[in-house]
C-alpha positions, 0 to 999 in steps of 0.5 A, spaced: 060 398 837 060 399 845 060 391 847 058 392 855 056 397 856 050 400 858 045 405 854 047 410 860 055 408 859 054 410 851 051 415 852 056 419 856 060 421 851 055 424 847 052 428 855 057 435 855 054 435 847 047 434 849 047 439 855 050 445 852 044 444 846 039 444 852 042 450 855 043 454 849 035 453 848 034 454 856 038 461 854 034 463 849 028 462 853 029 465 860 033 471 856 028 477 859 026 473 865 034 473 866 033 481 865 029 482 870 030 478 875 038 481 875 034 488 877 030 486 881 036 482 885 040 488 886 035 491 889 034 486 894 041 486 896 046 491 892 050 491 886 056 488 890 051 483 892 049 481 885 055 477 880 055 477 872 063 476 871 066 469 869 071 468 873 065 468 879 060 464 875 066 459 873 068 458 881 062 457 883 060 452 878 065 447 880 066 442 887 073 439 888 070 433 884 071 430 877 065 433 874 066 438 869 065 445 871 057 447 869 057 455 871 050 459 873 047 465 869 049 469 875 051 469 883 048 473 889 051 474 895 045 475 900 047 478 908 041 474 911 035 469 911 031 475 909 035 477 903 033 469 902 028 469 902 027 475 897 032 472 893 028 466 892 021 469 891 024 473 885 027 466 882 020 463 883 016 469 879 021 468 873 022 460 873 030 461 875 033 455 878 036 456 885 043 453 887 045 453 893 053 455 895 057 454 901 065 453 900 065 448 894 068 442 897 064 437 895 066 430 892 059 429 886 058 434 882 052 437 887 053 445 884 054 445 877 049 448 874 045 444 869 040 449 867 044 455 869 040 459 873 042 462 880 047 460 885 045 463 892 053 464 895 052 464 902 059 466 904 056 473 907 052 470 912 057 468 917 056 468 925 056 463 929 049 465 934 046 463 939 051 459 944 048 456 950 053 452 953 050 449 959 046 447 953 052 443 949 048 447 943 050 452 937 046 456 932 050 457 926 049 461 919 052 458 912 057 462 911 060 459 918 065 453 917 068 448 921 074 451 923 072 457 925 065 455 929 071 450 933 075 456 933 070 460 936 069 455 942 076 455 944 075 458 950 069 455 953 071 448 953 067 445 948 068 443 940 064 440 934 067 433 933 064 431 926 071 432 921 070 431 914 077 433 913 076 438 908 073 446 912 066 445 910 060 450 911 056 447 916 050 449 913 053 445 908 055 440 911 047 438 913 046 439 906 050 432 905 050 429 911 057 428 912 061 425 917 068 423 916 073 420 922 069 421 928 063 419 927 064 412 930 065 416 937 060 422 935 055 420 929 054 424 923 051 430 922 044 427 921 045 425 930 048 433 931 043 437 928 037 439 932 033 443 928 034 448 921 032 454 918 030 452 910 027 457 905 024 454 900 024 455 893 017 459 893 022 463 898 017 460 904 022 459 911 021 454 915 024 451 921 023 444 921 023 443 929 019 449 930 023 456 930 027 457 936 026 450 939 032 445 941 031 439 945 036 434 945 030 429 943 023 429 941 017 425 938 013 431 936 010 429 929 015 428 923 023 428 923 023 434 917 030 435 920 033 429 917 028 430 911 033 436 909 040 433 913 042 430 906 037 433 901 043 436 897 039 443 896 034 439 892 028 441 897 031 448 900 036 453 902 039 452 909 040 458 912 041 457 920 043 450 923 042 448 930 048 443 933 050 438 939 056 441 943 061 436 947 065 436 952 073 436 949 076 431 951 080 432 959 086 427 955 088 423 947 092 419 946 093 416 939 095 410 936 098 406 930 099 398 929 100 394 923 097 387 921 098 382 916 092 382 912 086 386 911 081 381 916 086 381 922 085 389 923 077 390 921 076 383 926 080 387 931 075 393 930 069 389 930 072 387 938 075 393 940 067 395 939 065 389 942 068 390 947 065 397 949 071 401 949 069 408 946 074 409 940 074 416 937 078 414 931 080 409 928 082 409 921 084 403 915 089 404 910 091 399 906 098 397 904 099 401 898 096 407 901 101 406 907 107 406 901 105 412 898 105 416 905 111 413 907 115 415 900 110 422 900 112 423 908 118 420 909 117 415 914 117 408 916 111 405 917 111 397 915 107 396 908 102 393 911 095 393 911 094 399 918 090 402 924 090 409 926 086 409 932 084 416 938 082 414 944 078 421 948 077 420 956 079 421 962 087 419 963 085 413 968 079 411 962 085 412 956 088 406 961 083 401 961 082 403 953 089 402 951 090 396 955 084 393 952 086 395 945 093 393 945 090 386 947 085 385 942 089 387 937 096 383 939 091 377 939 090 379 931 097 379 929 098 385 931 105 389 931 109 395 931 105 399 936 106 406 936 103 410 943 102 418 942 099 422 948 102 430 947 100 434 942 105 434 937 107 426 937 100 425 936 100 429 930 107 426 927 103 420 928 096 421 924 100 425 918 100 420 914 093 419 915 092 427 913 096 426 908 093 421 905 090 425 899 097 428 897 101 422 898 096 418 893 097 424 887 104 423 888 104 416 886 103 419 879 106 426 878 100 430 873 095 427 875 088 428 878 085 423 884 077 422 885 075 419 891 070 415 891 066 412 897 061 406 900 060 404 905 058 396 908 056 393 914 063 391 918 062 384 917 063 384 910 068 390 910 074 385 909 070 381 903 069 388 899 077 390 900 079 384 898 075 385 892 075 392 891 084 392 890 084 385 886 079 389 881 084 395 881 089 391 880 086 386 874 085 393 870 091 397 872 088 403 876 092 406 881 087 407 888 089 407 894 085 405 900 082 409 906 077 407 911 073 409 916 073 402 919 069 403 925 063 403 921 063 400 915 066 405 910 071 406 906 075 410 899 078 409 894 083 415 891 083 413 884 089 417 880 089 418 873 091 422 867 084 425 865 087 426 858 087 418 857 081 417 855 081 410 855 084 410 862 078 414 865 072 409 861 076 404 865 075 409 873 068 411 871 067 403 870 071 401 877 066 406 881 060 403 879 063 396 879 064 398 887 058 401 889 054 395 886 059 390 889 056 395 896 050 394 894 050 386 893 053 387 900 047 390 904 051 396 904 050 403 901 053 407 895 055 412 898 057 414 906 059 420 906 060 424 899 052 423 897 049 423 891 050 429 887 051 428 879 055 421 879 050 415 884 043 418 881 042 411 878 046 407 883 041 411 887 034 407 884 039 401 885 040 402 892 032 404 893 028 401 889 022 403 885 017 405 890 022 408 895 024 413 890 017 415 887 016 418 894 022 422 894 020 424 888 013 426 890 017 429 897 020 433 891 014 435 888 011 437 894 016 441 897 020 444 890 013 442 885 017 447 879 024 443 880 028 450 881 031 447 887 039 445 885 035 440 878 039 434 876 042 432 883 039 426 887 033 425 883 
C-alpha cells in the first residue's frame, strides 16, 4: 500500500489515534492518584502555584516545533529546589510523570506531554545567584534566560557568549545542550557548565560536581555534569546551574563576503581556522537563504552562497585577523567584502542572518517553517550542502540553508503547508534522508536542537545497539519508573 516506506513511516498516521487511545486508558487509571496528588500540591506551593485550566495545559504542552501539542493533566509553578523537591516525591508516591518547563523554545518536541502527567513550570525561579567576578562564573535559577542573565552583567564587564538565537532558559539551555553562533569561539554549553543542582524523579537533589563547587577543571571522579548537559529532562529537573563568564570583547568588527559556490566559502573556513585566527562567528547562507533576506530585508546582497563572520579582540588584534581573513578569503574567490565596526553598522550588516527564520517563511505567506539541523565534520560540509539542496530541489521542498560553518553544522528551514498532507510525508522523508546522509558522513543528527520526539530512531542509528542499552540502563538507574519527561530520547 505504502511501497517505501518503513513500518515506522506507515505508522505515522495512525500515531495521534494510538496515543489519545493509550491516554485515555492512563486517565482512567491515575484518575484518584491525580486527586490526591493535586491536593497535596497546592499544599506544597499554594492554590496560585498549582494549574488545572486549558488554556495552561495547552501552552505548556507545546515547543515551537512542528509536533503537535500533548498537554499535561496539570502544571505547577514551584518558587525553589525545596519546593522541587517536595513536588517531585509526591509525583513519585503517585507514579505521575514529570515534565520539566523552561520557556518552550524547543525545536523536537521535548515538553509534550505523551502520558500526561506533570509539568514542573519553572518560570518562578528566576535569580541570577552567586556572581563571583574575579572568578568569571555565575549560579543561575531555571527560571533566568540568556538576555537577562547578560542584562544583569551589563555593568561588570562580562557576558555569556552561548546565543541560540531564541531567549531561552539557561537552565534549559543544559538541559539540551545548545550552542548556536558562538560556539566555534566560546564551545557549547556542554564547555560552560561547571556544576548542576538536579532533582531527581524520586525528589532526591544532587549537585553533580559536588554542592557548591566550581573549578574551571577537574578530574575528580565521573563527569555527572555532562551526563545531565543534554539528558533533555529524561534524568532529572535542573534547578540551578553554574556557568563561565568571559571578558566582553575590548573591540567587534563584523563581515560579509560572497563566493561563488558552497566549496570556496567552507574551504575558506577551514583556512581562517587553520590559520588560528579566533573567529567568533562565522556563519553560511546558501544562495536561495540569501534571495529570501534580500526580498524579506530589502537589501542587496549578491545570490550567492555567503559568510558572515565577527571577530573579538583587541583592536591591533581585529588587525592582523581581518588581514588575514581577507587574504584567505580572496584566494578563494572571494568578493564583495562589507567591514562593519561600530554597533549599528554591524547590525545593518548581520540583519539578514537575524532574520533568516522570517525571510524564510516569506517565501511562502501562510505556511509554517520547521527547522531541522545535523552537523558533520568540516571536511565533508560541502558534500552534505550540495547534497541536501539537490534533494529539495528533486522533491520540490521549499528550505533554505543556514549554518554555523565553523563547526560543521547547519539548518535547513523547511516552509510548508501543513494542511497538504502530501507535501508534509515529502518534509517528514527529506528530514530523515538528511540525518541519515549525516550519519554516513561521520556526522551526527542532530547539533543543537537534540533528540526530542522527532530523532529517537535516527538516534540508535547514530549510537548503536550497545551504546544505547547503557543509556537505557543510565536511565533505569537514575529514573527506574520512567517518570522523568517518558518518550524523549530513549
Amino acid at each position: 500500500m505504502f511501497p517505501g516506506l518503513t513500518a515506522t513511516q506507515r505508522l505515522l498516521p495512525r500515531l495521534p489515534r494510538l496515543l489519545q487511545r493509550r491516554r485515555v486508558t492512563a486517565e482512567a487509571e491515575k484518575g484518584p492518584a491525580l486527586e490526591k496528588a493535586v491536593s497535596a500540591f497546592r499544599c506544597v506551593c499554594g492554590e496560585d502555584g498549582v494549574s488545572l485550566g486549558e488554556a495552561v495545559r495547552q501552552q505548556h504542552g507545546r515547543d515551537e516545533s512542528v509536533h503537535r501539542c500533548c498537554p499535561p493533566d496539570v502544571v505547577v509553578f514551584p518558587r525553589c529546589v525545596e519546593e522541587v523537591s517536595a513536588l517531585a516525591k509526591i509525583c513519585h508516591r503517585y507514579d505521575l510523570p514529570i515534565i520539566p518547563f523552561g520557556t518552550g523554545t524547543g525545536l523536537e518536541g521535548g515538553v509534550s506531554a505523551l502520558n500526561g502527567g506533570v509539568c514542573f513550570s519553572l518560570r518562578n525561579m528566576d535569580q541570577v545567584l552567586d556572581l563571583h567576578q574575579e572568578d568569571f562564573d555565575v549560579t543561575v535559577e531555571p527560571g533566568v534566560t540568556r538576555k537577562a542573565l547578560n542584562a544583569h552583567l551589563r555593568h561588570t564587564g562580562l557576558w555569556f557568549p552561548v546565543d541560540p538565537g531564541a531567549d531561552a532558559s539557561l537552565c534549559g539551555m543544559a538541559a539540551t545542550s545548545a550552542s548556536g553562533t558562538n560556539a566555534v569561539r566560546y564551545g557549547t554549553m556542554r564547555e560552560n557548565v561547571l556544576n548542576l543542582e538536579v532533582v531527581l524523579a524520586d525528589g532526591t537533589v544532587v549537585h553533580t560536581a559536588g554542592k557548591g563547587r566550581r573549578p574551571r577543571k577537574t578530574s575528580a571522579g565521573y563527569n555527572l555534569t555532562n551526563l545531565f548537559v543534554g539528558s533533555e529532562g529524561t534524568l532529572g529537573i535542573i534547578t540551578k546551574t553554574t556557568l563561565r563568564l568571559y571578558g566582553i570583547p575590548e573591540a567587534t568588527v563584523s563581515a560579509v563576503c560572497s563566493f561563488p559556490s558552497v566549496q570556496a566559502a567552507v574551504d575558506s573556513t577551514v583556512q581562517v581556522l587553520q590559520a588560528g585566527v579566533p573567529i567568533a562567528r562565522i556563519e553560511f547562507l546558501d544562495d536561495v537563504m540569501i534571495d529570501a533576506c534580500n526580498r524579506y530585508n530589502s537589501l542587496s546582497y549578491p545570490v550567492t552562497p555567503t559568510l558572515f563572520l565577527e571577530f573579538h579582540g583587541t583592536e591591533s588584534s581585529l588587525d592582523e585577523q581581518i588581514s588575514t581573513t581577507e587574504e584567505i578569503s580572496g584566494a578563494n574567490g572571494g568578493s564583495d567584502f562589507q567591514w562593519a565596526r561600530d554597533a549599528e553598522t554591524r547590525e545593518r550588516l548581520w540583519k539578514a542572518r537575524h532574520d533568516a527564520w522570517y525571510a524564510a517563511l516569506a517565501l511562502r505567506p501562510g505556511c509554517k517553517a520547521y527547522s531541522t539541523d545535523v552537523c558533520v565534520p568540516l571536511s565533508r560540509l560541502p558534500q552534505v550542502i550540495v547534497e541536501t539542496k539537490e534533494d529539495l530541489i528533486q522533491n520540490k521542498i521549499t528550505g533554505p540553508l543556514v549554518g554555523h560553518v565553523g563547526d560543521g553544522n547547519f539548518h535547513c528551514l523547511t516552509v510548508l503547508d501543513p494542511s497538504d498532507s502530501d507535501e508534509v510525508q515529502r518534509v517528514h522523508l527529506f528530514t530523515e534522508r538528511l540525518a541519515r546522509r549525516a550519519l554516513a558522513m561521520d556526522g551526527t543528527c542532530t547539533g543543537e536542537h537534540g533528540v526530542g520526539l522527532g530523532k529517537r530512531a535516527l538516534l540508535c542509528e547514530e549510537m548503536g545497539p550497545m551504546t544505547m542499552e547503557v543509556m537505557r540502563s543510565l536511565k533505569h538507574t537514575l529514573d527506574p519508573k520512567n517518570l522523568m519527561n517518558p518518550g524523549k530520547i530513549l
